[in-house]
N, C-alpha and C positions, 0 to 999 in steps of 0.2 A: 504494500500500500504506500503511496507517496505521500511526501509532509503536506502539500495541498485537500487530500483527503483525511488525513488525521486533524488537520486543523479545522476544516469544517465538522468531522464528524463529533470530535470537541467542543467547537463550539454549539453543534446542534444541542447535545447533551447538556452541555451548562445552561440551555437557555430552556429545556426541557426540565431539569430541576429545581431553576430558577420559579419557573411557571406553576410548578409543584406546591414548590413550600409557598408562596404567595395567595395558591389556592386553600392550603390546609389552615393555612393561617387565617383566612378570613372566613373559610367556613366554621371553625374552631375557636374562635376568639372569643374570651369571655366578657359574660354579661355584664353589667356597668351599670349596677342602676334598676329601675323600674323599666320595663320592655312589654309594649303592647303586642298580641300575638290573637290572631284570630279562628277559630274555628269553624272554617266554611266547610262544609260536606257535602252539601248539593249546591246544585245551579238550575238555571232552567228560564224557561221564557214562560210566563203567568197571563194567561189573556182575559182582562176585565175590560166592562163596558164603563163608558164615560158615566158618574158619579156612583158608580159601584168603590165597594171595602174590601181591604187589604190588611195583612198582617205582616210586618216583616221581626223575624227574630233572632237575633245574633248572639253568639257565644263569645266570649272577651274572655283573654288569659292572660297574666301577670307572668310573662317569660323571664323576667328580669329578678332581681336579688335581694330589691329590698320593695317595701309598700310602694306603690303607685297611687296617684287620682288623675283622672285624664276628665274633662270635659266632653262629651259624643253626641254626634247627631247623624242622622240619614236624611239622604234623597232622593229620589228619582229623577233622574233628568235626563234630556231629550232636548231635541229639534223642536220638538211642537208644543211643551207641556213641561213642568218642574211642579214635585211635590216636597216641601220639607218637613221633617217629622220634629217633635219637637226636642231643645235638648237635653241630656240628659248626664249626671255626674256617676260617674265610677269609680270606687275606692276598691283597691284588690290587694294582696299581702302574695307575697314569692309564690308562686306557682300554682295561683287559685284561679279559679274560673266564675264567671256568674253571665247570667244571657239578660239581654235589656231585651225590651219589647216595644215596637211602636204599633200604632192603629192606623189609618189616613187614607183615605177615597182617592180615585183617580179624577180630576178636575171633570167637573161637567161639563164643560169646553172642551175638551182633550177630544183630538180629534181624531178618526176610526182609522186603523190601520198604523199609527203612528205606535213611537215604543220609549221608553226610557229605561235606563240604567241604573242598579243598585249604587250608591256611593256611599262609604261611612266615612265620617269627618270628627277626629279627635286632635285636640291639640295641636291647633296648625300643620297638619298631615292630613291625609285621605287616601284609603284604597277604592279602587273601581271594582267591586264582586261582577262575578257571571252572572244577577238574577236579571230579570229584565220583564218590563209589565208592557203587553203588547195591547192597545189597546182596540176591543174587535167592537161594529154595531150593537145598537140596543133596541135595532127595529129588526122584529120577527113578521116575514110573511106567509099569511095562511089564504088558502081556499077556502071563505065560507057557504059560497054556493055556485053552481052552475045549472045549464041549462041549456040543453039540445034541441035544437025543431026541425 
């Protein structure tokens, strides 16, 4: 093998271990603190009609090392339509869990076929969840009579 090959395969190597430890370290690094941590299990798209009820309900876990309180709220938002739930305080101690719960209708204006997105908002942060409320017609049509001649 030539010194040209050895030094690349070198350096490939160093930069491969490099990558390594920069990765275990940041997956691995410890916690600091109160650390908010969520428990999403499902996802899904929910189709309600315009001023139809909803429940959204979240799991909160205290990943962090010492007591927490975070400030929290939900939304739904969209293109067409924005619901917000109202807010809510969370006090949790090392590696506890507790689920808040909102209630809140999809605007009576929200209009058919349009969708919006779970968002939970704590302490100047926010994640985007998978759930998403599509929002489908509130007019059913029927056949009440005909008539052949």
């Amino acid at each position: 093998m030539g010194i040209k090959k050895k030094t690349t395969l070198t350096a490939a190597i160093i930069i491969l271990a490099l990558i390594a430890t920069l990765s275990i370290t940041y997956l691995f690094k410890p916690s600091k603190g109160a650390s908010l941590d969520f428990d999403v299990l499902c996802s899904g798209t929910v189709d309600k009609k315009p001023g139809e009820s909803f429940t959204v309900k979240i799991t909160f876990k205290n990943k962090g090392t010492t007591e927490g309180t975070w400030n929290t709220t939900v939304t739904f938002e969209g293109d067409y339509w924005i619901w917000k739930g109202e807010k809510k305080e969370l006090a949790l101690e090392p590696d506890k869990k507790e689920t808040l719960r909102w209630e809140g209708n999809v605007p009576a204006n929200a209009e058919v076929d349009s969708i919006a997105r779970l968002i939970v908002y704590y302490d100047g942060d926010y994640v985007a969840l998978n759930w998403w409320i599509h929002v489908i017609s509130g007019a059913e049509l029927c056949v009440v009579d005909s008539k052949v001649s």
